[in-house]
MARKE-540723 format. One record per residue (C-alpha): x, y, z; residue in one letter. Coordinates in steps of 0.1 Angstrom, whole numbers, padded with zeros to 4 digits, always signed. Example, Ala and Ser with C-alpha at 12.3 -4.5 7.8 and 13.67 -1.06 7.14 Angstrom:
<pts>
+0123-0045+0078a;+0137-0011+0071s;
</pts>
This chain:
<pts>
+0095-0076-0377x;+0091-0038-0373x;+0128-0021-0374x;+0121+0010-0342x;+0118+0040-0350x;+0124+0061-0323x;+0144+0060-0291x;+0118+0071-0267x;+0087+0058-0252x;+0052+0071-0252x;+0041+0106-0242x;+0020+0098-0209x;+0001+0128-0209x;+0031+0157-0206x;+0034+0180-0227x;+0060+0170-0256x;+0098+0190-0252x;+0100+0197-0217x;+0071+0178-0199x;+0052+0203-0185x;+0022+0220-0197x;+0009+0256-0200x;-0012+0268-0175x;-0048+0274-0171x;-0058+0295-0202x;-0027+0300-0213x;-0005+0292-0248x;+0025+0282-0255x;+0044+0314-0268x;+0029+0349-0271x;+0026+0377-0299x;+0016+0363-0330x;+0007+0330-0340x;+0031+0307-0361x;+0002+0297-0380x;-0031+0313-0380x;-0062+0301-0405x;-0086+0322-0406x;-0122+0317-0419x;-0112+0288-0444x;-0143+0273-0467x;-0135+0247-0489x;-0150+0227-0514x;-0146+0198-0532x;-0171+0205-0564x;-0205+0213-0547x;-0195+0196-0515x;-0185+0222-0486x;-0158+0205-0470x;-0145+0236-0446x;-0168+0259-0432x;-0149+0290-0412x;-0127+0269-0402x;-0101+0295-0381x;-0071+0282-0358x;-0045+0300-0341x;-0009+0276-0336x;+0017+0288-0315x;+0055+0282-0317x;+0063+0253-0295x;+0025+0238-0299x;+0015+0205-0307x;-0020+0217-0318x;-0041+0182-0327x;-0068+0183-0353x;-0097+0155-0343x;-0126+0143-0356x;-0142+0113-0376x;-0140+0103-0413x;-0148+0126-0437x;-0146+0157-0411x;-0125+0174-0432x;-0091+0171-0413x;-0070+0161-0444x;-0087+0187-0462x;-0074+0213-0439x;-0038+0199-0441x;-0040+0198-0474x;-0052+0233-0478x;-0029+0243-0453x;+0000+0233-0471x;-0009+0245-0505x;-0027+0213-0520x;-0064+0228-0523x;-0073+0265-0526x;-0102+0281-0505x;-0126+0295-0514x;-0127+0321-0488x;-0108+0326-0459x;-0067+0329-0455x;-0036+0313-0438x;-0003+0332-0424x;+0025+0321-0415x;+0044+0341-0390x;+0017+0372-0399x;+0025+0372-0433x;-0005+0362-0459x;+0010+0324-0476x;-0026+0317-0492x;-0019+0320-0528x;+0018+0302-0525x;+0022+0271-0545x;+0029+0242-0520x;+0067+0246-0530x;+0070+0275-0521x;+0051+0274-0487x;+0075+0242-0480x;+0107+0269-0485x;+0087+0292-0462x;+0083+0264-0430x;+0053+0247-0437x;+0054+0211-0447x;+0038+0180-0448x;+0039+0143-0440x;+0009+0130-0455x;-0013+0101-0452x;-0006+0071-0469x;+0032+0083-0465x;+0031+0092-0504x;+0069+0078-0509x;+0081+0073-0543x;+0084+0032-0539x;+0110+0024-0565x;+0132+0046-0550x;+0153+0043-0527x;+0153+0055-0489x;+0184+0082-0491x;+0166+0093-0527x;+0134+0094-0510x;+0150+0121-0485x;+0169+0140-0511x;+0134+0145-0526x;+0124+0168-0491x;+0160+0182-0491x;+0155+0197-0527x;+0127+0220-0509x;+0149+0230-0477x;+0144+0256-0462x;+0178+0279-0455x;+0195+0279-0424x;+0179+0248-0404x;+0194+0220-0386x;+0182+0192-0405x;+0200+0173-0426x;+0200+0138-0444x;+0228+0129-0417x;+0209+0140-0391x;+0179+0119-0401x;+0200+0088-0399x;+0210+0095-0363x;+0174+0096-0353x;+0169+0066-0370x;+0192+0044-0364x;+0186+0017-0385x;+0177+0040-0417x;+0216+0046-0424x;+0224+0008-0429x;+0195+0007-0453x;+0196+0041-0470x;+0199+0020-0506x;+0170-0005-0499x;+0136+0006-0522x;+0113+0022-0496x;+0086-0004-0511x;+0104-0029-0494x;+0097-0011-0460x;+0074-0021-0435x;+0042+0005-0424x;+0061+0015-0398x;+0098+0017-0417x;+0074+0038-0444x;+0062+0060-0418x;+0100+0070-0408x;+0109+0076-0439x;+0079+0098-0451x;+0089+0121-0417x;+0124+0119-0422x;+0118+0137-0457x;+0094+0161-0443x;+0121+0171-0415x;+0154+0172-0444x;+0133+0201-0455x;+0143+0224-0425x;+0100+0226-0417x;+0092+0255-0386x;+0056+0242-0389x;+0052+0205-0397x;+0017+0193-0406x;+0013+0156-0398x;-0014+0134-0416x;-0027+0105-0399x;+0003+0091-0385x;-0014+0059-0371x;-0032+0051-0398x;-0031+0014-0409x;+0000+0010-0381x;-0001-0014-0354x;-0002+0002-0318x;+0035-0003-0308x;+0049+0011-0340x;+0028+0041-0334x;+0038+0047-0300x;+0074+0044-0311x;+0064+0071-0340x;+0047+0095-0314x;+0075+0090-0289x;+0098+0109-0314x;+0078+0142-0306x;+0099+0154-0277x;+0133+0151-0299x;+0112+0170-0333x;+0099+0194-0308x;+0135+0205-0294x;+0146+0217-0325x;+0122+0243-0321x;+0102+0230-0345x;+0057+0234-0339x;+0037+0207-0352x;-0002+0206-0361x;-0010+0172-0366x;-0045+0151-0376x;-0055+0119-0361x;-0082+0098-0355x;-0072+0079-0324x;-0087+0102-0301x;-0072+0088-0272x;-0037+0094-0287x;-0039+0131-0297x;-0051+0141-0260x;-0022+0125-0247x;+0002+0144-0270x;-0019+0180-0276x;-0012+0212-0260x;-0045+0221-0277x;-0076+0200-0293x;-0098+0213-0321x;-0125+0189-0330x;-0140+0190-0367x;-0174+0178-0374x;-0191+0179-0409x;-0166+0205-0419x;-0171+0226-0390x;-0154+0233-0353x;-0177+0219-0325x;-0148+0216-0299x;-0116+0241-0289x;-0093+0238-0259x;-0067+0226-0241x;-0070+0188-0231x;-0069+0191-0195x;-0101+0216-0200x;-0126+0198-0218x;-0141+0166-0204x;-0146+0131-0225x;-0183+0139-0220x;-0176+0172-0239x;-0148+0154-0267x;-0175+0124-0272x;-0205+0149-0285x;-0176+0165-0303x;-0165+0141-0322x;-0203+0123-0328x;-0222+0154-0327x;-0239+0143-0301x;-0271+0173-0294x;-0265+0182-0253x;-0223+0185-0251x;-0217+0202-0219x;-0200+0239-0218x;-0162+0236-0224x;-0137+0246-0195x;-0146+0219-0172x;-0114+0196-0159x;-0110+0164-0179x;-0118+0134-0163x;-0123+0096-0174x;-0108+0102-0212x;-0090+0070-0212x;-0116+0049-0202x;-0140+0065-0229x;-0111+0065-0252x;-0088+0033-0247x;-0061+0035-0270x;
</pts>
């Protein structure tokens, strides 16, 4: 049996933190961006995985990467955090130019990474997994080891247990729970529902409001389409490598996210209210 792993239930549709969303055509924050990619090409050998890729993420934003397999979401993450290096293009963090920081170093700067598949260390234990993410901390934030136990409840009872032991879902709590020890202002998450049944990942997702009230701004991947509209303050969709959908959720309609995500020929212009995107998209 799945331990929880969050207090809260799912996010219906509000926006995560205070349960309202922007207005029409606006962002959350103003200024500069948190996190701004611009113009990213990537390859993996003669494959093009990014092509001008560009995104703009706002503090406060829960900015959701979509798409299919092999779309390239993971390879943005990734390149985001410091994993793979572009061939052209940039990122900034807070205005300043991060591209040719080592992933270390990006992770002292704010920008770290739960990634998929979790990537704990198995024989170790669940407190030495999350000593692992404090080593990279960033100065001056909130989170602590302590304070990951007290959002997990049952992680503090078990903190000597060997995170191989874990279920999926115990796994996933841990892998974010060493991402957030780190002190993170942007926190890139992988694929959180991957391999998870549906409960466990609307326990996972229902932490969002409690991450998000630390001030933290999270860009996250996913492939359940349904679930990523009903957590996003903003959708880009990724096809092949390239954008082929931007907006906020309430602005782009399931007709619209469907060609999207299939790259379907005959998607309707974007800015048009949402309407039927759970019946398309059950989740």
């Amino acid at each position: 049996m799945t331990a929880p792993v969050g207090d809260e239930g799912p996010v219906n549709g509000e926006r995560p933190g205070n349960g309202e969303r922007p207005g029409n055509g606006e962002r959350l924050g103003n200024g500069t961006p948190l996190l701004e990619v611009r113009n990213l090409a990537v390859y993996h050998g003669q494959l093009r995985a990014l092509d001008a890729i560009s995104l703009q993420v706002f503090p406060g934003e829960v900015y959701a990467i979509i798409g299919a397999n092999g779309a390239g979401k993971s390879t943005l993450l990734r390149t985001i955090a410091g994993l793979h290096q572009p061939t052209e293009g940039s990122v900034l963090l807070d205005g300043r130019d991060v591209t040719q920081l080592r992933p270390e170093r990006r992770a002292r700067q704010g920008i770290v990474m739960v990634p998929e598949g979790r990537r704990l260390f198995g024989s170790l234990s669940v407190e030495e997994n999350l000593q692992v993410g404090a080593a990279y901390a960033r100065p001056g934030g909130s989170w602590t080891i302590d304070a990951v136990y007290g959002m997990f409840d049952w992680m503090r009872e078990r903190r000597s247990q060997r995170t191989a032991q874990l279920s999926g879902g115990e796994q996933q709590a841990v892998a974010i729970g060493r991402a957030l020890v780190a002190n993170p202002r942007v926190l890139l998450l992988d694929e959180l529902s991957l391999g998870l049944a549906p409960v466990v990942v609307q326990r996972i997702y229902g932490m969002l409001p409690q991450i998000l009230a630390t001030g933290l701004t999270v860009l996250l991947v996913e492939q359940d389409v349904s679930q990523a509209l009903r957590v996003a303050t903003h959708i880009q969709c990724l096809l092949e490598g390239r954008t082929t959908l931007e907006g906020r959720p309430a602005d782009v309609t399931a007709e619209q996210v469907e060609a999207a995500y299939f790259g379907l020929a005959g998607a309707a212009s974007a800015g048009q209210a949402g309407e039927g995107m759970d019946s398309l998209w059950p989740g």
